[in-house]
N, C-alpha and C positions, 0 to 999 in steps of 0.2 A: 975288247969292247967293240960295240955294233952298232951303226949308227939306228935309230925308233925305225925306218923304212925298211932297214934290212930285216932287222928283227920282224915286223909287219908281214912283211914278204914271206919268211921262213914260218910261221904259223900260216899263213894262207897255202903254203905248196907245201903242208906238210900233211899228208892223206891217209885217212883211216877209214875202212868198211863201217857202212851206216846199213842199219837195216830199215825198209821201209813199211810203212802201213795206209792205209786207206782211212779217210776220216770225213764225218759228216760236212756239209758246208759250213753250217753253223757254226759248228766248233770249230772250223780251220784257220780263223785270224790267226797270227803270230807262228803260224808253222813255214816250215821249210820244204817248196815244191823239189820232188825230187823226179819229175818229167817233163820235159818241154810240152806245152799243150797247143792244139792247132785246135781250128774254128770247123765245126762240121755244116758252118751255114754260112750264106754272105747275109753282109750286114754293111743297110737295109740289106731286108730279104728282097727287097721292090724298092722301084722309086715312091717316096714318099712325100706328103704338104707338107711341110715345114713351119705351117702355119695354118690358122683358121682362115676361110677365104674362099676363091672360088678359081677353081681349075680351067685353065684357057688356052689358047694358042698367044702367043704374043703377037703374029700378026693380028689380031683383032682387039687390041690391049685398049683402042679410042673408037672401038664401034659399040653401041648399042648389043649388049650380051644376053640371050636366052637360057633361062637355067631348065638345064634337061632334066636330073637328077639331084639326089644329096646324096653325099659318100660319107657315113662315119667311120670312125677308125674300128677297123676290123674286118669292114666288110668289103665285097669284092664288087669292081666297079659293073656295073650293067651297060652301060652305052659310051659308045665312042662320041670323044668333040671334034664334032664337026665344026666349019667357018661359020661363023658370029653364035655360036651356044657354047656353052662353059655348066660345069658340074659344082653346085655346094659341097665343098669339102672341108672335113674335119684335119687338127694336125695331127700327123700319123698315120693317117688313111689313103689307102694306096693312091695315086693319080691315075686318072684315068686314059686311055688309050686318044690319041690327037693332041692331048695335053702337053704344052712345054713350058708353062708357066703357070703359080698359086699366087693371085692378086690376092694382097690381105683385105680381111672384111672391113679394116679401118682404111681403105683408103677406095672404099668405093659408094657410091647408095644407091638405093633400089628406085626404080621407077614406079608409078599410081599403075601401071601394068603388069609388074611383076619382076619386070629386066631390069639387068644389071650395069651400069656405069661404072667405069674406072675413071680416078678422080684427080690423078700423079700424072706427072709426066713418064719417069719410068717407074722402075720396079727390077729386084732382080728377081732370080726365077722362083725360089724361096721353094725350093725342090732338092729334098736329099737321096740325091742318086743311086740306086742297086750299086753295091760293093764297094760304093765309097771309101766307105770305112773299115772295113775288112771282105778281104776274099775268100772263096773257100779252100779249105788246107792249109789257109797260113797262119805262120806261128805268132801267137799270140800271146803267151808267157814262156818264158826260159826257166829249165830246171835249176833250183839255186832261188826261186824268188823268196823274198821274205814276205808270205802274202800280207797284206793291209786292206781295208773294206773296199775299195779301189778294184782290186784282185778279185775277191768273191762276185763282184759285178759280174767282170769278164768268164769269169771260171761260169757262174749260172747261164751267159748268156751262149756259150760255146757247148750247153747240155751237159757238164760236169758235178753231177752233184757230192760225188764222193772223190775228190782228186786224191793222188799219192804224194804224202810227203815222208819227211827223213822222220824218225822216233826220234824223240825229242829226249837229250841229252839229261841225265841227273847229276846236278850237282855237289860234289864233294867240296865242303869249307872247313880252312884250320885254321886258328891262330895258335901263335907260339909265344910264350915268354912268362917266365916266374913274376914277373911286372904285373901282368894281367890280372885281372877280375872279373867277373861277371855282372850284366848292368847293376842288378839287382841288390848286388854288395856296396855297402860302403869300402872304398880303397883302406888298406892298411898306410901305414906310411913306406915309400915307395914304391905303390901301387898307383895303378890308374885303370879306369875300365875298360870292358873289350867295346871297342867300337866297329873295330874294322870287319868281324866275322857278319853283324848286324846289317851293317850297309850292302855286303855282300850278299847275302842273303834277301834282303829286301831288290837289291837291283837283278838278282836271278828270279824274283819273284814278279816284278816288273815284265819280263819275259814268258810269265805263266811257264815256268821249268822249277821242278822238284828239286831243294835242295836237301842234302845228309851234313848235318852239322856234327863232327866229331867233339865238338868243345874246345878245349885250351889245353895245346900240349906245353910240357915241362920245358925249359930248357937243358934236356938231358936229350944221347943220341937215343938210347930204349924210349923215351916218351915220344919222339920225332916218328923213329921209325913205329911205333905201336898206332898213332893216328895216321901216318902215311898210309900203313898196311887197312886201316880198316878202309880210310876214303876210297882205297883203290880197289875194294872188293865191294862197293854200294854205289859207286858211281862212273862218271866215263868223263869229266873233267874234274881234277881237284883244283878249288884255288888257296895255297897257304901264304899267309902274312904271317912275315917276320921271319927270323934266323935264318938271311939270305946273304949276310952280310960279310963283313970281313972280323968281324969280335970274335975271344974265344967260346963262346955257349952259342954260335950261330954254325948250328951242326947240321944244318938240312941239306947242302949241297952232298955232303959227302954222305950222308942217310939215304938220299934218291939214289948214287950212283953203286952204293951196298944192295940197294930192294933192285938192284938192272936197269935203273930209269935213266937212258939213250938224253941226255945233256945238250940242248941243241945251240943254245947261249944262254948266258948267264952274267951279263952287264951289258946296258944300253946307252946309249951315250943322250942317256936325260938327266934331267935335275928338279925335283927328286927324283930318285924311282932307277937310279941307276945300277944299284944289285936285283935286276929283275932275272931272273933263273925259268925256263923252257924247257919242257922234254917230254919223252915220251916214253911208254912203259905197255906193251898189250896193247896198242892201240887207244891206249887212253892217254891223253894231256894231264900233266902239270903246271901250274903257275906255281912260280913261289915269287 
């Protein structure tokens, strides 16, 4: 017996060849990055307003301000601030060259001439600096992410429309036991319905991953090993409940180690759930 960490441990460093493919952005929620990706831009690309307002030197933060220009976001500034002039800028719109500071437009008012008064004692610079936020080359997502909408941001904003991830694993589900039924049945007397293949099923669906439902195997070793065999030729993890046990009709330990299926453990020191059984076979997993 092994304590949930070690068992934990022993599927995380247990390694098998994935094949990779390229997929839209759109589609790539819930998939598996299988390259570390770097930034081919800094970000800002420029210093940028941070705010609606007007672009100034801070030495002139309490003088009388002349607005030279207006900067909207996109465009590229035309004239340098010189002492006591300041630029209309939009947020997101480059700052202009002399500029070290974006007074917001709520903390200023305009003069019956046109000029600008700052209206605060201070202010910070309300400026998001070139490379702040990322530099160029650096890494930005690590192979292994599980992307989230989060991800797609950065993946679009790093020019990645098609990123690589890992092919997305098809799930193999079995339940075991002459107990068993199908929802759809009424139980016989000592019956009760399959619940556990459903949940399964739904929670690999949760995942947006394809599962292969073999149905309800027998409590016989030919019926164990007949859906062992099929799951393991449709899919690339099976998960089977039940016949993991210490009873005699609980034949699936010694069915995996008959089909060569590599036994990694097989009791966890949990409660329930202490006959949990691991392994591996081709490169494909088992749960039992």
């Amino acid at each position: 017996m092994i304590t949930f960490e070690e068992a934990l441990s022993i599927i995380n460093n247990t390694r098998v060849s994935c094949t990779t493919e390229k997929v839209r952005l759109e589609t790539s929620t819930g998939r598996i990055l299988a390259a570390d990706v770097f930034s081919d831009v800094e970000m800002p690309p420029f210093d940028k307003a941070a705010v609606d307002g007007f672009a100034c030197r801070r030495a002139d933060l309490h003088e009388l301000l002349e607005i030279i220009e207006v900067i909207p976001a996109g465009t590229q500034p035309v004239k340098a601030v010189a002492p006591g002039k300041c630029a209309r800028i939009m947020t997101g719109a480059m700052v202009p060259e002399g500029a070290d500071t974006v007074i917001m437009v709520e903390h200023t008012e305009m003069t019956e001439d046109g000029n600008v008064r700052f209206m605060k004692d201070k202010t910070s610079a309300n400026i998001a600096f070139r490379a702040e936020d990322v530099k160029l080359g650096q890494q930005v997502l690590s192979k292994g992410t599980l992307l989230k909408p989060q991800h797609i941001a950065i993946l679009a904003a790093v020019g990645i429309p098609e990123p690589l991830v890992y092919r997305k694993p098809v799930i193999g589900i079995i339940s075991t036991g002459d107990e068993l039924t199908e929802p759809g049945n009424k139980p016989r007397t000592g019956q009760i319905r399959n619940s556990n293949a459903w949940q399964l099923m739904a929670q690999a669906g949760q995942l947006n991953l394809t599962t292969i439902y073999t149905g309800i195997a027998a409590d016989s070793p030919e019926s164990v090993k007949t859906h062992i065999k099929q799951a393991f030729e449709k899919s690339d993890i099976v998960l089977l409940t039940g016949g993991v046990s210490m009873g005699d009709f609980d034949h699936v330990p010694e069915v995996m180690q008959e089909l060569g299926v590599e036994i990694l453990f097989k009791s966890i020191a949990v409660q329930p759930g202490r006959p949990t059984v691991f392994g591996i076979r081709d490169e494909k997993f088992i749960f039992g």
